[in-house]
MARTORMAR-179129 format. One line per field, with one value per residue (C-alpha): residue number from 1; residue in three letters; y, z, x. Coordinates in steps of 0.02 Angstrom, whole numbers, plus 50000, padded with zeros to 5 digits. Example, Ala and Ser with C-alpha at 12.3 -4.5 7.8 and 13.67 -1.06 7.14 Angstrom:
MARTORMAR-179129
resi <- [1, 2]
resn <- [ALA, SER]
c2 <- [49775, 49947]
c3 <- [50390, 50357]
c1 <- [50615, 50684]
END
This chain:
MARTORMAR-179129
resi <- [1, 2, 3, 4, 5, 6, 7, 8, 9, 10, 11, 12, 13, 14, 15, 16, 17, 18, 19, 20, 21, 22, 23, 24, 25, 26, 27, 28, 29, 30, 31, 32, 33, 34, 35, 36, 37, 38, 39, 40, 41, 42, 43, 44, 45, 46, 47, 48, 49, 50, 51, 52, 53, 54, 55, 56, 57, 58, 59, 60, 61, 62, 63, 64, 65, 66, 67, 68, 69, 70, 71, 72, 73, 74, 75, 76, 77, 78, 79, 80, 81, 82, 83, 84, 85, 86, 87, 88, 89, 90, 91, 92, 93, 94, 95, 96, 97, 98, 99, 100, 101, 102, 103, 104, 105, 106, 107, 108, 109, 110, 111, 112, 113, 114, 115, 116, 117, 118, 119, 120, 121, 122, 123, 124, 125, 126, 127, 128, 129, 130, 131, 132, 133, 134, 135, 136, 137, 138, 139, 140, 141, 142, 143, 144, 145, 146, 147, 148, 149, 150, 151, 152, 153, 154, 155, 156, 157, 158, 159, 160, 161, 162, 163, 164, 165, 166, 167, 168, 169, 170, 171, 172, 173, 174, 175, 176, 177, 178, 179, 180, 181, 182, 183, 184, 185, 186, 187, 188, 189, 190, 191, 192, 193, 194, 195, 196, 197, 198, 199, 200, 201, 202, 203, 204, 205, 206, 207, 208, 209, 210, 211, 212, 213, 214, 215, 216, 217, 218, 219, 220, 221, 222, 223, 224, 225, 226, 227, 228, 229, 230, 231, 232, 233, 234, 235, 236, 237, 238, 239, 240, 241, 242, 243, 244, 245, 246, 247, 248, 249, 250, 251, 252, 253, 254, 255, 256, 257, 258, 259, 260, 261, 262, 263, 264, 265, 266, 267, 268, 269, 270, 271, 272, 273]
resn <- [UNK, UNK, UNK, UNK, UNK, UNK, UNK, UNK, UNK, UNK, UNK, UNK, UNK, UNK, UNK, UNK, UNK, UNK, UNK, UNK, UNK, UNK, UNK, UNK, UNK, UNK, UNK, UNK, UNK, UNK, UNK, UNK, UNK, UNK, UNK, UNK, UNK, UNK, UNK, UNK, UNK, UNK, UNK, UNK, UNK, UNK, UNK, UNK, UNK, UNK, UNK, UNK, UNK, UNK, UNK, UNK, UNK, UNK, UNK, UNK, UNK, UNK, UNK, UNK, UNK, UNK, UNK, UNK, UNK, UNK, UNK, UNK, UNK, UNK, UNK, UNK, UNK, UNK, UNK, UNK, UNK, UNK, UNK, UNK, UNK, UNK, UNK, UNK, UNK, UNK, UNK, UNK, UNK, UNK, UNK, UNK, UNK, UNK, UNK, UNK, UNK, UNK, UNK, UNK, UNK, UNK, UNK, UNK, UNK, UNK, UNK, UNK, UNK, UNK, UNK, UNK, UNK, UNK, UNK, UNK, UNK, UNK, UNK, UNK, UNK, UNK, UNK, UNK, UNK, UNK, UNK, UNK, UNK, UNK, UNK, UNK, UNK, UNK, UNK, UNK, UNK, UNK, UNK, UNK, UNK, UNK, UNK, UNK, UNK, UNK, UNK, UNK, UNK, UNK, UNK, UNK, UNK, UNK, UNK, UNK, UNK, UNK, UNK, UNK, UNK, UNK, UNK, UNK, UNK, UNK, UNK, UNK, UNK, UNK, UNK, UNK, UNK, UNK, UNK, UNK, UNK, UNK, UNK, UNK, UNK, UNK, UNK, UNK, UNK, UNK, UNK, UNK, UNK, UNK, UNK, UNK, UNK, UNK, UNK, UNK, UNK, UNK, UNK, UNK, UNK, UNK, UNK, UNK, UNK, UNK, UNK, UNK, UNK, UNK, UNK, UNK, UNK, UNK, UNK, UNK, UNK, UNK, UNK, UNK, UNK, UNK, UNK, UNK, UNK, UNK, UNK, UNK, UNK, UNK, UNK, UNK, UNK, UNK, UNK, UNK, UNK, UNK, UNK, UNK, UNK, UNK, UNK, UNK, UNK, UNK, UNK, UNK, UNK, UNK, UNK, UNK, UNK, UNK, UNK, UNK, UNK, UNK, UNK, UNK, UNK, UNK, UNK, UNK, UNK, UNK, UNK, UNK, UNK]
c2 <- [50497, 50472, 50429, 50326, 50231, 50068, 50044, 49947, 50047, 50141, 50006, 50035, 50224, 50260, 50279, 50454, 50513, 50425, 50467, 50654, 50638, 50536, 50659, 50841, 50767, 50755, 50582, 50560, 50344, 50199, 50025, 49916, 49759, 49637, 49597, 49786, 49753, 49567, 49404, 49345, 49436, 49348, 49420, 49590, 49643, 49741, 49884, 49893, 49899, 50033, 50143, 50123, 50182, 50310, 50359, 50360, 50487, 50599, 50640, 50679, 50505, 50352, 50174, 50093, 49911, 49783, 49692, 49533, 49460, 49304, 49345, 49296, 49167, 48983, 48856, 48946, 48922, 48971, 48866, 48676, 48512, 48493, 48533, 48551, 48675, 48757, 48785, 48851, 48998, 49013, 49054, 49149, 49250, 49270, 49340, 49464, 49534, 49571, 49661, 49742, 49804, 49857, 49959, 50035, 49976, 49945, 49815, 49680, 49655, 49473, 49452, 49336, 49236, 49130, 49067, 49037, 48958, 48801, 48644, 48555, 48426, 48556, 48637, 48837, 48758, 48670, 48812, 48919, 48806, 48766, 48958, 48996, 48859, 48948, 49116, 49069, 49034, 49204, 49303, 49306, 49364, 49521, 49561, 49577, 49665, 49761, 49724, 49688, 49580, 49649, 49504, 49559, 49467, 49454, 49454, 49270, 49329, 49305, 49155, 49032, 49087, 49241, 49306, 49406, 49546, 49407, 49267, 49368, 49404, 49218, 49191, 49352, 49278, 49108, 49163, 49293, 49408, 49607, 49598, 49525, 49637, 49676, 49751, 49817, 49850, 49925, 49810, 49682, 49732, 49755, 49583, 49580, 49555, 49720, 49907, 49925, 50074, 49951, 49814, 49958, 50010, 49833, 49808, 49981, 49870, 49774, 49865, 49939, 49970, 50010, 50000, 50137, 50086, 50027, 49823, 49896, 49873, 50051, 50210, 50261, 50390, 50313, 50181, 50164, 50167, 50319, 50344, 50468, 50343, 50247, 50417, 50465, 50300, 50289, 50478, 50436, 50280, 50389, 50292, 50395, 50273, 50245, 50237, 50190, 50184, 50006, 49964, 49829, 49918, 50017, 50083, 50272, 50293, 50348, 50531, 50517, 50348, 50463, 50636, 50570, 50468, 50607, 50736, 50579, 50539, 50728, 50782, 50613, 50674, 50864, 50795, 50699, 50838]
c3 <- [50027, 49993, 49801, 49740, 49600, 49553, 49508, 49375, 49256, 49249, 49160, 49104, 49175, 49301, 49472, 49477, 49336, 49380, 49542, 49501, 49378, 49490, 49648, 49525, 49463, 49660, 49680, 49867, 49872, 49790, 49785, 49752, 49638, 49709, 49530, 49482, 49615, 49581, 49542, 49710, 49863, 49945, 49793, 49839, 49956, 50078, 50009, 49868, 49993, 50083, 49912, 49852, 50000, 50030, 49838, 49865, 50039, 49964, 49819, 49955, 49933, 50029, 50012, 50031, 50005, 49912, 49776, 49610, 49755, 49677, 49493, 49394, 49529, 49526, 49645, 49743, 49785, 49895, 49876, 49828, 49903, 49901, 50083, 50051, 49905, 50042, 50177, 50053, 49995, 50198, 50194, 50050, 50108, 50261, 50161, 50077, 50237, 50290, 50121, 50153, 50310, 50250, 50142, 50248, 50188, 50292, 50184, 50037, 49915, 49868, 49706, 49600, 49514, 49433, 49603, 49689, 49560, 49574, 49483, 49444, 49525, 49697, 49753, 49801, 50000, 49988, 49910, 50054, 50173, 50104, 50084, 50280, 50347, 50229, 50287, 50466, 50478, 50387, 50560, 50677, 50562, 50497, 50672, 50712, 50586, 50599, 50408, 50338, 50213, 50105, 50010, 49829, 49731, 49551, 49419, 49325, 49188, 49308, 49349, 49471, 49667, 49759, 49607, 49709, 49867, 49971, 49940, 49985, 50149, 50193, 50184, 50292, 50409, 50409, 50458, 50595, 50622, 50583, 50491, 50359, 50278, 50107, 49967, 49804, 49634, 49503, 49357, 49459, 49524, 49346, 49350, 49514, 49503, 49624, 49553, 49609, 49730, 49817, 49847, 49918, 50026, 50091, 50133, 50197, 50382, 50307, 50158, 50193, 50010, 49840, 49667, 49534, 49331, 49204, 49133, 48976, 49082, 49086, 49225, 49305, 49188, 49002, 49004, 49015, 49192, 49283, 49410, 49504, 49585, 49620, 49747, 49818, 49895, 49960, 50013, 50096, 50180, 50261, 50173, 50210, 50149, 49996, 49805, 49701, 49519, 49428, 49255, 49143, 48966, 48988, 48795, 48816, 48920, 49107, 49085, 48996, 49113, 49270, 49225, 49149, 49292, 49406, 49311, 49297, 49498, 49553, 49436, 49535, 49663, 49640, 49559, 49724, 49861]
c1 <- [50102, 50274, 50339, 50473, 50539, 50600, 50779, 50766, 50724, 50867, 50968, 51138, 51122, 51255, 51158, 51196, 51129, 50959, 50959, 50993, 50810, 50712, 50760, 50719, 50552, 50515, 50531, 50620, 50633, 50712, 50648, 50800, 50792, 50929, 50987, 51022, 51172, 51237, 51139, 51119, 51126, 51249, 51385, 51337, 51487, 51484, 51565, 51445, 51313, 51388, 51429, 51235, 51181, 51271, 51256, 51051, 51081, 51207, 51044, 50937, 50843, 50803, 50808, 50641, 50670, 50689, 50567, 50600, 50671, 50707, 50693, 50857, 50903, 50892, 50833, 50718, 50550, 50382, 50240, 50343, 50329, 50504, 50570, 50750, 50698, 50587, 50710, 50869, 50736, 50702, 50905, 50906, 50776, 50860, 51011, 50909, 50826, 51014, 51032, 50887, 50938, 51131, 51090, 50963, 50776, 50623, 50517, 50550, 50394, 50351, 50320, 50440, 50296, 50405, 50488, 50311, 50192, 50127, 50072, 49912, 49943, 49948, 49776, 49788, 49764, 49925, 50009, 49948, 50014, 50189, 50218, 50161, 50254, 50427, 50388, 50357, 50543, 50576, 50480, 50623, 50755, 50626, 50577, 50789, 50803, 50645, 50587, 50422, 50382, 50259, 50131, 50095, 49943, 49986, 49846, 49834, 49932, 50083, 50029, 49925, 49960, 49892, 49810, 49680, 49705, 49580, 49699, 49855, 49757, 49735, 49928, 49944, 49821, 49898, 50085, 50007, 50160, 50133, 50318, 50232, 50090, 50000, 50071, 49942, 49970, 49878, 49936, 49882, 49735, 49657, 49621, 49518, 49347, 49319, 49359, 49547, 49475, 49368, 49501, 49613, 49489, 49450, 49641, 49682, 49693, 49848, 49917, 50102, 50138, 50072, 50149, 50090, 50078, 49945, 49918, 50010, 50142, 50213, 50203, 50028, 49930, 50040, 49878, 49692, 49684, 49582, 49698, 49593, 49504, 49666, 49731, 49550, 49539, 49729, 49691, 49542, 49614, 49750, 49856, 50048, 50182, 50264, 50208, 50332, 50303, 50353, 50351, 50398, 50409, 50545, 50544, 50506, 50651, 50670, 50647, 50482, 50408, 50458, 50391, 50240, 50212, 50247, 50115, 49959, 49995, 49989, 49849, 49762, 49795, 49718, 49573, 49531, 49570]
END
C-alpha cells in the first residue's frame, strides 16, 4: 500500500512547509482538492498547475488526484432532472479531468454530496439513471486522458444518494467503462449495515481507492474505529494502491492529524501481518 494525504488540511500553510511534514512522516502522495488551487478549475492557470506540480516532485511526492470535486462551486449537479444542469457538470467535469491530468493525477474521487443529492419527489432508480446517463459522456474524455473516476458511497449523514458500497456498484455497473471504479471510506462505511472489513472485501473486484479516518470526522486511529481490521482485509485483498488519510476536523493541527494517523495505520498494519 501506498499512503497519502489530502491537501486540504493544510490550510493557510504554504505548500512547502506541508509538503516537507507530510513527505518526513513517510507519506509519498497528495490528493488535490480543486478549491485549495482556485474556485473553479477552469481559473486555475496553467502556470499554477505547472508550479504545484512541480512543487509536489521536487519533495519527493506525487500527485494522486483529485477529490470535493464540486464542493464550493455553483450550478452543478449529478443526479437532477434538469438536462441543461446535467450536461454543464458533463463540461465541468470534463475541465477537471484536464486538471487532473496537468498536474499529473491518475483518478478524481466522487463525492460532492451536496452537488448529487436528490429530492423526494425523485426515487434512488431515477437518480441512478440521471447520474449514468452524465457520466457516460464523462468516458471518452477519462479514457484520453487515461483517468479514472473513482465512485465514493457516502453514509446518510451526507445525504440521500449512494449511501451504501452496493448502490455505488449499481451506478458502476450501469455506466460499464473500467475508467470509472469504486472508491471506500471508512467514515462512510460506519454507517453500512456490513462490518467495514466485509464491504471491503466484497468490493476488492472494483475498489481503486480508499480514504483512511474515523465518523468523528478526524485521521484513522484519533476515533473509535479498530482499524486493524480495516488493513488485514485491504492486506489480504492485495489491495496495493493508495490510502490517503481525509479528515474534516482539522482542529489538532496537521502535525498531530498526520503523525497520529501515520502511527494508528502502521501499528494496523503490524498487528495484521
Amino acid at each position: 500500500m501506498k499512503f497519502g494525504i489530502c491537501n486540504e488540511m493544510f490550510g493557510d500553510w504554504p505548500w512547502s512547509k506541508g509538503l516537507s511534514l507530510a513527505k518526513s512522516i513517510g507519506y509519498t502522495g497528495v490528493e488535490v482538492a480543486p478549491f485549495t488551487l482556485g474556485t473553479y478549475a477552469h481559473e486555475i492557470s496553467s502556470s499554477q498547475r505547472k508550479e504545484y506540480r512541480e512543487t509536489v516532485l521536487d519533495h519527493g511526492m506525487e500527485i494522486i488526484g483529485l477529490h470535493w470535486l464540486l464542493a464550493k462551486t455553483q450550478g452543478f449537479h449529478l443526479t437532477t432532472d434538469d438536462v441543461s444542469v446535467r450536461i454543464k457538470t458533463v463540461d465541468y467535469i470534463k475541465t477537471l479531468v484536464e486538471l487532473c491530468s496537468d498536474l499529473g493525477g491518475v483518478l478524481m474521487v466522487l463525492g460532492s454530496p451536496l452537488q448529487r443529492n436528490f429530492p423526494e419527489s425523485m426515487t434512488h432508480d431515477q437518480a441512478l439513471a440521471n447520474a449514468a446517463d452524465l457520466l457516460r459522456l464523462v468516458v471518452p474524455e477519462l479514457e484520453s486522458r487515461d483517468i479514472r473516476i473513482a465512485v465514493e458511497p457516502l453514509g446518510p449523514q451526507e445525504g440521500n444518494f449512494l449511501n451504501e458500497a452496493v448502490q455505488a456498484r449499481r451506478l458502476i455497473e450501469m455506466i460499464d467503462s473500467t475508467h470509472v471504479r469504486l472508491h471506500l471510506d471508512i467514515k462512510a462505511m460506519s454507517s453500512e449495515p456490513d462490518p467495514i472489513d466485509k464491504v471491503i472485501r466484497d468490493n476488492a473486484d472494483l475498489m481503486i481507492h480508499f480514504h483512511a479516518n474515523d465518523p468523528n470526522r478526524l485521521g484513522p486511529g484519533m476515533g473509535d474505529v479498530d482499524q486493524k481490521p480495516i488493513f488485514k482485509a485491504l492486506q489480504e485483498i492485495g489491495y496495493r494502491d493508495w490510502v490517503s488519510v481525509e479528515v474534516f476536523d482539522y482542529a489538532p493541527g496537521p502535525e498531530a492529524i498526520l503523525r497520529q494517523s501515520w502511527e494508528a495505520m502502521q501499528a494496523a498494519m503490524a498487528f495484521s501481518e
